[in-house]
Residue, then its C-alpha position, 0 to 999 in steps of 0.5 A: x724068791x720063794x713062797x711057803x705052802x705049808x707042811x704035809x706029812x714029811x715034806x715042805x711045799x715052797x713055790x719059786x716064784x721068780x721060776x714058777x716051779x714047785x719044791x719039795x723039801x724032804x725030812x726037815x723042820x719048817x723055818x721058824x715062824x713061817x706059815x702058809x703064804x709067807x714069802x721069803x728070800x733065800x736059797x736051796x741046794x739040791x743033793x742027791x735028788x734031794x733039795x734043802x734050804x739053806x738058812x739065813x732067809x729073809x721074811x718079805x711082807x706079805x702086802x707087796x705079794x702081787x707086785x712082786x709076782x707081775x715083777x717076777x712074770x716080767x724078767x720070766x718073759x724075757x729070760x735074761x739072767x742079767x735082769x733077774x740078778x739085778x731084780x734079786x739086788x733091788x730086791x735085797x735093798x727093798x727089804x732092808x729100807x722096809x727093815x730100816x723105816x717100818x714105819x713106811x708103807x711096804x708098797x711104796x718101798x717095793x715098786x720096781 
């Protein structure tokens, strides 16, 4: 679960938020029709030092930002993978019902 900071010079600034680390992409084009604060799902992959994105994100709304940031400190607390790797599931199935019901209000979707 990431969080896009913006473009600087040749860098891209993303913050994982379910770790709470920085990342710095190097050298690459920002996904298309991101801006500053936009939070995603997907996944990175680090090479010589070098860290890219993968493609195939999946954009979350931008309303349900503070629920998921107490989810994320909850499962950091408790460091168990098991309960990130299920949070990250039920993270999945929450995009997809927003996806399916627009209509729905996103918070009510994403309560955990």
């Amino acid at each position: 679960l990431f969080e896009f900071l913006g473009k600087s010079g040749k860098t891209i600034g993303l913050k994982d938020i379910l770790h709470d680390k920085k990342l710095t992409l190097s050298d690459e084009q920002p996904p298309v029709g991101m801006i500053k604060g936009d939070l995603f799902a997907g996944r990175t992959l680090k090479y010589d030092s070098e860290i890219f994105l993968m493609s195939g994100i999946c954009v979350i709304p931008k309303v349900v930002r503070a629920v998921l940031k107490k989810q994320c400190k909850t499962i950091r607390r408790q460091k168990d993978v098991n309960l990130e790797h299920e949070f990250l599931l039920k993270l999945e199935y929450a995009r997809n019902r927003s996806r399916i019901y627009p209509n729905s209000d996103p918070v009510e979707i994403f309560s955990f």
